[in-house]
Kinemage of the C-alpha trace (Angstrom):
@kinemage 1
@onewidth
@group {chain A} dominant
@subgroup {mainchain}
@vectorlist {calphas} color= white
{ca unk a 1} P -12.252 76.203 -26.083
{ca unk a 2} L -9.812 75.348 -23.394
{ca unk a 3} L -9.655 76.932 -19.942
{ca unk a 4} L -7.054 76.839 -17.569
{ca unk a 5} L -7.751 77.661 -13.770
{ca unk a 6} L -4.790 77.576 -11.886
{ca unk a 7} L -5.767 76.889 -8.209
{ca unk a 8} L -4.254 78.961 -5.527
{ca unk a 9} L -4.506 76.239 -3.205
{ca unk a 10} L -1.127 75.592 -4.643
{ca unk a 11} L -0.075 79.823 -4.328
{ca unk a 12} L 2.122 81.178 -1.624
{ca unk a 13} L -0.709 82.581 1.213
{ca unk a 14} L 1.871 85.262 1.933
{ca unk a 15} L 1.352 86.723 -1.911
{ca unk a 16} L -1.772 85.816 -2.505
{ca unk a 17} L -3.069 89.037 -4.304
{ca unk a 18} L 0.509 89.479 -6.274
{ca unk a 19} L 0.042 85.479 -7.132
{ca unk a 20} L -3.209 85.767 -8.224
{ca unk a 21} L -2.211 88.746 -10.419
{ca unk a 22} L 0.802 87.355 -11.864
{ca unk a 23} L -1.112 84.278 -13.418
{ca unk a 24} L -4.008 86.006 -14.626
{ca unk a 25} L -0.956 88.048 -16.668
{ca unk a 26} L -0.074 85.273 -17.374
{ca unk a 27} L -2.673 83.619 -19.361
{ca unk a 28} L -5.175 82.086 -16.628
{ca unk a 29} L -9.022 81.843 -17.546
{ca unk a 30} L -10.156 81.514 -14.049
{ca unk a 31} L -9.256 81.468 -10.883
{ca unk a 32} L -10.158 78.184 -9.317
{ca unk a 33} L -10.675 78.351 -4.992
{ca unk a 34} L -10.755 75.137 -3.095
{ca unk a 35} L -12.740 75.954 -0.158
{ca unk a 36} L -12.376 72.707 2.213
{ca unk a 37} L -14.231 72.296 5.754
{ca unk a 38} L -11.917 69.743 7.469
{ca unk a 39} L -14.869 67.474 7.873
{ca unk a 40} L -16.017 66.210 4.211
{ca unk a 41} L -12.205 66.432 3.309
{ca unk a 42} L -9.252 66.033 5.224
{ca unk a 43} L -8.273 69.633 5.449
{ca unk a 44} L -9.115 73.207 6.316
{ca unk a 45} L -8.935 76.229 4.032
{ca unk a 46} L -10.475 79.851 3.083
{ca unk a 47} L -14.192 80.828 4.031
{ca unk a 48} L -16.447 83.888 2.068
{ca unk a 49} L -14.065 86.460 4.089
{ca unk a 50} L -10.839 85.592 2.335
{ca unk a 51} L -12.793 85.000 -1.304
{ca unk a 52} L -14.374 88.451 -1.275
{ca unk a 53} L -11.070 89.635 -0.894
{ca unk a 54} L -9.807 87.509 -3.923
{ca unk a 55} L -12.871 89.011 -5.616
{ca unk a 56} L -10.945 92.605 -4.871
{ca unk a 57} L -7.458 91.374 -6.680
{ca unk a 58} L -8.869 89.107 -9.241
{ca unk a 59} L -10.053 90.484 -12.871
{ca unk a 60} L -10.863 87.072 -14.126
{ca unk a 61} L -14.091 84.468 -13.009
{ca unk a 62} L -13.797 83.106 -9.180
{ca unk a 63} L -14.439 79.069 -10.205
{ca unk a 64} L -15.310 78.216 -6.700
{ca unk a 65} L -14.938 74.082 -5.730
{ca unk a 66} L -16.873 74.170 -2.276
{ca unk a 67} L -15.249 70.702 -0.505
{ca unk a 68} L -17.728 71.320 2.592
{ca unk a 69} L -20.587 69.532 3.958
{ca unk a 70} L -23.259 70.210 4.619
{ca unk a 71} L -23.159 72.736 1.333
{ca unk a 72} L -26.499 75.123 1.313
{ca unk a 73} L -26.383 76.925 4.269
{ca unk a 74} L -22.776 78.437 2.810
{ca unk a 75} L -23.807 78.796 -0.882
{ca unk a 76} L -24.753 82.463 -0.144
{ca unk a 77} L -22.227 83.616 1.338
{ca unk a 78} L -19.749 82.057 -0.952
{ca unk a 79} L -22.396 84.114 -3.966
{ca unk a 80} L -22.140 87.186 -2.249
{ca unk a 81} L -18.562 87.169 -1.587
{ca unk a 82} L -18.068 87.222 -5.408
{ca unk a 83} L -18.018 83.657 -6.616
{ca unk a 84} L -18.464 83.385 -10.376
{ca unk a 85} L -19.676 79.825 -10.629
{ca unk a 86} L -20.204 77.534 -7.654
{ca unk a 87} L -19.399 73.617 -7.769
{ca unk a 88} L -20.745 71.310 -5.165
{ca unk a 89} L -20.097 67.925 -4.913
{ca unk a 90} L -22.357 65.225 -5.262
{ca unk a 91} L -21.219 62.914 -2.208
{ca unk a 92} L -21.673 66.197 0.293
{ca unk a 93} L -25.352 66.939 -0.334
{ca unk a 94} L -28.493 64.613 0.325
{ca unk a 95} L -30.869 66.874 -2.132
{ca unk a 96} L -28.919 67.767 -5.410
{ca unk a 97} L -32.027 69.218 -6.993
{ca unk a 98} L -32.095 71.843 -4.354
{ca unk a 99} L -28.622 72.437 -4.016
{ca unk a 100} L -28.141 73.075 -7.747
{ca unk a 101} L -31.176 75.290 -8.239
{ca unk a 102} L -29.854 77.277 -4.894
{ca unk a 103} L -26.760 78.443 -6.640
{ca unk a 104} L -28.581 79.261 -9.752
{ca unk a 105} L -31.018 81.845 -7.487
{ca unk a 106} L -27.937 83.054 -5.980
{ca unk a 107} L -26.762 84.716 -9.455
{ca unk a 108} L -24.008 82.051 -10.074
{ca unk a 109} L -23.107 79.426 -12.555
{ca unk a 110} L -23.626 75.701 -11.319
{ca unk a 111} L -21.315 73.040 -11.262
{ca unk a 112} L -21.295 68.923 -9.539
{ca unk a 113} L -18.325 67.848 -8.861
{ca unk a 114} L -17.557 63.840 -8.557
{ca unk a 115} L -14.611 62.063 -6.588
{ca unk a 116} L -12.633 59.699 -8.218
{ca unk a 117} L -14.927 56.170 -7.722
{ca unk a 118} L -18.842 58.509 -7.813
{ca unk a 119} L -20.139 56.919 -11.285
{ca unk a 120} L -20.818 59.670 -13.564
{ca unk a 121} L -24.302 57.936 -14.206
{ca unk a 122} L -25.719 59.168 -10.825
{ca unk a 123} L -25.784 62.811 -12.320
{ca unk a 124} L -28.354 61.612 -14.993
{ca unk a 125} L -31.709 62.952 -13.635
{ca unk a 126} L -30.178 66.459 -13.195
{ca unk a 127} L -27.001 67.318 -15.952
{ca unk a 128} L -29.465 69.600 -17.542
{ca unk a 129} L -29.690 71.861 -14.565
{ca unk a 130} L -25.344 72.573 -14.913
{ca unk a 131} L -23.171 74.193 -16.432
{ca unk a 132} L -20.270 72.174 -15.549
{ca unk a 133} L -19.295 68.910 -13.955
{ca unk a 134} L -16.420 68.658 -12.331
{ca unk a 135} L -14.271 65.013 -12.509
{ca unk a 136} L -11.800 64.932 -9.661
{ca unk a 137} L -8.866 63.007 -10.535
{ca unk a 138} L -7.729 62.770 -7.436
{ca unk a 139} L -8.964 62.033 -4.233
{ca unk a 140} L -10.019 65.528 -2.795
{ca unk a 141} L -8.393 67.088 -0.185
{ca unk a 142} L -4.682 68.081 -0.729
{ca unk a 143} L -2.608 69.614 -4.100
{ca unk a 144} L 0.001 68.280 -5.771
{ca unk a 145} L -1.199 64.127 -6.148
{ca unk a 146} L -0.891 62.187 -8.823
{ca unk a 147} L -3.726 61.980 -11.180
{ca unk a 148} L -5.729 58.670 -11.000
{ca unk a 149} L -5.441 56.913 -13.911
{ca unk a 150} L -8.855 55.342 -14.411
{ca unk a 151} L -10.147 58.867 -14.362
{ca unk a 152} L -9.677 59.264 -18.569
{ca unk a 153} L -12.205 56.546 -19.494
{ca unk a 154} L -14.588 58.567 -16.606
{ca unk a 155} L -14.193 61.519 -18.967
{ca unk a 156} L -15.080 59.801 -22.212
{ca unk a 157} L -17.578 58.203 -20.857
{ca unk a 158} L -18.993 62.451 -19.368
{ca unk a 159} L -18.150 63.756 -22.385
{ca unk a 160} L -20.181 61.411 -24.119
{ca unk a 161} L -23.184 62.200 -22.229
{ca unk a 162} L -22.781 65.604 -23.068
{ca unk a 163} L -22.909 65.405 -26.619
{ca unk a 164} L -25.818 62.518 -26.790
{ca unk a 165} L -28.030 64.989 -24.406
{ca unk a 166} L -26.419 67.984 -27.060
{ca unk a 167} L -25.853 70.275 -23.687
{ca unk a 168} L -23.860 73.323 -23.446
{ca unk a 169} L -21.836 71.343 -20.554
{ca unk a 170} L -18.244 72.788 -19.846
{ca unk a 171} L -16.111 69.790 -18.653
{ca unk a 172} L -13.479 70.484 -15.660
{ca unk a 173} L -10.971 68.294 -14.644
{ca unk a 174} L -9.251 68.597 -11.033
{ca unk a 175} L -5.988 66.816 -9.974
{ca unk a 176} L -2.744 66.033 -11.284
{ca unk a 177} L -2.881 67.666 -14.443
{ca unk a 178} L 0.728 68.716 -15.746
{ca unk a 179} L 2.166 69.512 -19.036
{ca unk a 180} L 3.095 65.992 -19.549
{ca unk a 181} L -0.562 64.729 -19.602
{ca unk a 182} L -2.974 67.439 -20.068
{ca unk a 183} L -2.748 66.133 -23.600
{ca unk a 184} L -4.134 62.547 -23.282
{ca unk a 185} L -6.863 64.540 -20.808
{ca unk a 186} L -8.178 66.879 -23.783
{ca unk a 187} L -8.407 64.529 -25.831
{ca unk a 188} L -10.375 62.066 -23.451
{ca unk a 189} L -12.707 65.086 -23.621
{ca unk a 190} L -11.871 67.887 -20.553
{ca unk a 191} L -11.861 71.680 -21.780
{ca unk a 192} L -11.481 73.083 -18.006
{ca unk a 193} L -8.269 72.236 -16.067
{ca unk a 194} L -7.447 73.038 -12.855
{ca unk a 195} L -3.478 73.176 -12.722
{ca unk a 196} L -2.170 73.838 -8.838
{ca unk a 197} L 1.185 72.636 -8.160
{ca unk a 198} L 1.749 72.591 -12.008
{ca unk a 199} L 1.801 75.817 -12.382
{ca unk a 200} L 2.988 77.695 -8.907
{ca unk a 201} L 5.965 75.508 -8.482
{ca unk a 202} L 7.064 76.888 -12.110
{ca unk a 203} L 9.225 80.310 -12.210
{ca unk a 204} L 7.520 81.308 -15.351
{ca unk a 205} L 4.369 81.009 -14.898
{ca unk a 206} L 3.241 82.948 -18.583
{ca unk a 207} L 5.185 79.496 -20.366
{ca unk a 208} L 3.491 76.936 -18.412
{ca unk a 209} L 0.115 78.161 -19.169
{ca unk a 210} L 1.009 79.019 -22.418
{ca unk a 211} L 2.428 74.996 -22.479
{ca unk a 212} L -0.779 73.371 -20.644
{ca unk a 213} L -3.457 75.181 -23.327
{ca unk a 214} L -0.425 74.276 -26.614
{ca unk a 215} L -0.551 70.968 -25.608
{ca unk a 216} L -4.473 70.418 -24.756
{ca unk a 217} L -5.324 72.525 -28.290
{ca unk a 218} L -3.005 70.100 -30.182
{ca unk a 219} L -4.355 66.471 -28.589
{ca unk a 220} L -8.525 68.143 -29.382
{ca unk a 221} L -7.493 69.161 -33.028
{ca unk a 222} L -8.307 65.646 -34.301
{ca unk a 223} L -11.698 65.950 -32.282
{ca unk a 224} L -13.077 69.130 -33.885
């Protein structure tokens, strides 16, 4: 099934709650938060205060992408504050085993995430303990850059994994997805999508959704 999270990284601050509103009426499956520390990426963003209060506005899952290091001393707070599933990434923590089972106490869903050049193959002693991986397509950091290119065999190549290990795996992809090439991305294998500048730079944001999930459901048809 495909999933669109628009990320509000992307949303005018100033409207947050009417943003967040508007594209869940319009169509959105989750509500994807960047949360970014300034140190493991280059810039600074939201902490548990302002995601409890997106917890408040929001009907839909909070699909929180924690850019911070180091991770586990924050994973509560980011649980408490009403986080539906929790991604960490890979590079930012020295003991994935814990991290990953941490969220899992904490009530939430688990995701890894993986920049651009982490090989996927690094996540083989522990995909069973997920329920999503998360394949950045572009470097982490900012919204609205151009997807990587080399980033589609990366998700045949996860995808594949998936189905040889026959997991219940949901597979997100985060960066430069538009209209114009969420297609070739489905089909490589994605069913999550995290849409920023796509989507909040639109006026309507009901027909871009409804245009990102046309377009991904027509290139997986031939998979199914």
């Amino acid at each position: 099934m495909i999933k669109i999270a628009p990320s509000i990284l992307s949303a005018d601050f100033a409207r947050l709650g009417e943003e967040i509103r508007s594209v869940e009426a319009a169509g959105a499956d989750y509500i994807h938060v960047d949360v970014m520390d300034g140190h493991f990426v280059p810039n600074l963003t939201i902490g548990p205060v302002v995601v409890e209060g997106i917890r408040k506005v929001s009907r839909q899952p909070l699909d929180l992408h924690l850019m911070i290091a180091p991770v586990d001393a924050h994973i509560p707070a980011f649980a408490q504050a009403g986080a539906h599933l929790i991604s960490v990434h890979y590079e930012a923590t020295t003991h994935l085993d814990r991290t990953l089972n941490l969220i899992r106490e904490q009530g939430c869903r688990v995701g890894v995430a993986l920049n651009p050049a982490t090989p996927i193959s690094l996540l083989g002693e522990v995909l069973h303990l997920v329920d999503r991986v998360v394949l950045m397509s572009v470097n982490p950091g900012f919204g609205g850059q151009s997807f990587i290119p080399y980033v589609l065999q990366k998700i045949r190549r996860m995808r594949e994994m998936i189905r040889e290990r026959g997991l219940a795996i949901e597979l997100e992809v985060d960066g430069g997805i538009k209209v114009t090439n969420i297609g070739a991305i489905a089909a490589a294998g994605a069913d999550v999508f995290v849409a920023g500048s796509a989507i909040f730079s639109q006026t309507d944001y009901a027909m871009t959704i409804h245009q990102l999930r046309t377009n991904a459901e027509a290139a997986q048809a031939p998979l199914q």
